[in-house]
C-alpha positions in Angstrom: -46.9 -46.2 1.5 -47.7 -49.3 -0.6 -45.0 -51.6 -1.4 -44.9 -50.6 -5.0 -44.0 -46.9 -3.8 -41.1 -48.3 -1.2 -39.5 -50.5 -4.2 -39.6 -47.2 -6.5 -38.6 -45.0 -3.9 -35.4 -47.3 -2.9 -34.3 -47.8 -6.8 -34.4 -43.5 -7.5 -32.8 -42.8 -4.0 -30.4 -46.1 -3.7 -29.8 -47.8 -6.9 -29.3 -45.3 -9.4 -27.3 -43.0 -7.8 -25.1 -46.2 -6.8 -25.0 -47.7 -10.6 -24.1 -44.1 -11.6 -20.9 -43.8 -9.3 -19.9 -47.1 -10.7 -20.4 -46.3 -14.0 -18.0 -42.7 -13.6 -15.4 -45.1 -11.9 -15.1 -47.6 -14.2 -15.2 -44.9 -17.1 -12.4 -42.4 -15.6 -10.3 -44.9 -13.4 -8.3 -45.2 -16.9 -7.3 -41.6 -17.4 -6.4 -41.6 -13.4 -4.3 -44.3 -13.2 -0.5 -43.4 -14.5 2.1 -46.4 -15.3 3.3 -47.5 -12.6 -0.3 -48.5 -11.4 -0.8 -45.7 -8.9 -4.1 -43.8 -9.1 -4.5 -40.0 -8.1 -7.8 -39.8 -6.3 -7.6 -36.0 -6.5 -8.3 -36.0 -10.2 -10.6 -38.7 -10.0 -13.0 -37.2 -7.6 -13.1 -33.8 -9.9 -13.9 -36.5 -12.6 -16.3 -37.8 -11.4 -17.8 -35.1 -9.9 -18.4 -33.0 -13.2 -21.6 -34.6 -14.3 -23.1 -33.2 -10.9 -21.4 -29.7 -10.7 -21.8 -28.8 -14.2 -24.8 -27.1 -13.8 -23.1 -25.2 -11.2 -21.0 -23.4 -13.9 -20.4 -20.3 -14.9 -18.5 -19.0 -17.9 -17.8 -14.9 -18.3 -16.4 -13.6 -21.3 -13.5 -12.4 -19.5 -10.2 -10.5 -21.5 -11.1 -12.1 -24.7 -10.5 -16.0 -25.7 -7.5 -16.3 -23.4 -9.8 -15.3 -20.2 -12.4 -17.0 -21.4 -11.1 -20.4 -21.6 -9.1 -19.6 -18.5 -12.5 -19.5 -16.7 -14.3 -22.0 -18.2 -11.2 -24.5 -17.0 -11.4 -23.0 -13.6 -14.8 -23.5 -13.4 -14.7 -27.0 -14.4 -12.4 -27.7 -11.8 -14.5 -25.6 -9.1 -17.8 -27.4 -10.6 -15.7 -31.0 -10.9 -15.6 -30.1 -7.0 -18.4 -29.6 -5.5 -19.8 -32.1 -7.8 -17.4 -34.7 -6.0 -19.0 -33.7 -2.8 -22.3 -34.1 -4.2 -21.4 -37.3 -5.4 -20.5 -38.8 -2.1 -23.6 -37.2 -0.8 -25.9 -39.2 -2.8 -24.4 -42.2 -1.8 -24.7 -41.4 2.2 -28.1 -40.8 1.0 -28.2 -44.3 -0.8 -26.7 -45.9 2.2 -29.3 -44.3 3.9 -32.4 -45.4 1.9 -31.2 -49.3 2.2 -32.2 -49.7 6.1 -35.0 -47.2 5.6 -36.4 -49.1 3.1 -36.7 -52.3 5.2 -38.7 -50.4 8.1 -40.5 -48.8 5.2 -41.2 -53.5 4.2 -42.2 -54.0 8.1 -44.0 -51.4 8.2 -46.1 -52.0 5.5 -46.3 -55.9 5.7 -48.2 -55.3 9.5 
């Protein structure tokens, strides 16, 4: 790999991803924190997990309006979810990339 392809491969796999999780904190730590300063975790991992698990979701027209919006909310709980957990697995896989990328700099350089 040329060094040109390690520095693009390490800012798609490692940077992003990281820049991205900073950005959904920063936006939703606000809306998770109450008055007396405590945050609740819970509903900031489904937070920030919706960007990731929204394609994940799936809507029935179920018992009218009612139903309907009944699903859609459990869904976007269900996709805020699993989105969480594919959150944290792009950033194992950015915490990955960052040794990876340095063998991938040896390597190259010899």
């Amino acid at each position: 790999m040329t060094k040109l392809q390690i520095t693009k491969d390490f800012i798609i796999k490692t940077i992003i991803p990281i820049l991205f999780a900073i950005f959904l904190y920063s936006m939703f730590i606000n809306i998770c924190t109450d008055s007396a300063g405590t945050v609740d975790y819970v509903k900031l991992f489904i937070l920030c997990g919706i960007p990731f698990g929204i394609t994940r979701l799936i809507v029935f027209p179920l018992f009218g309006l009612n139903g309907m919006l009944a699903t859609l909310i459990f869904s976007f709980f269900i996709g805020g979810a699993i989105g969480g957990i594919i959150l944290i697995w792009r950033l194992l896989v950015a915490l990955y990339y960052i040794p990876l990328t340095a063998v991938r700099f040896v390597a190259a350089r010899a």
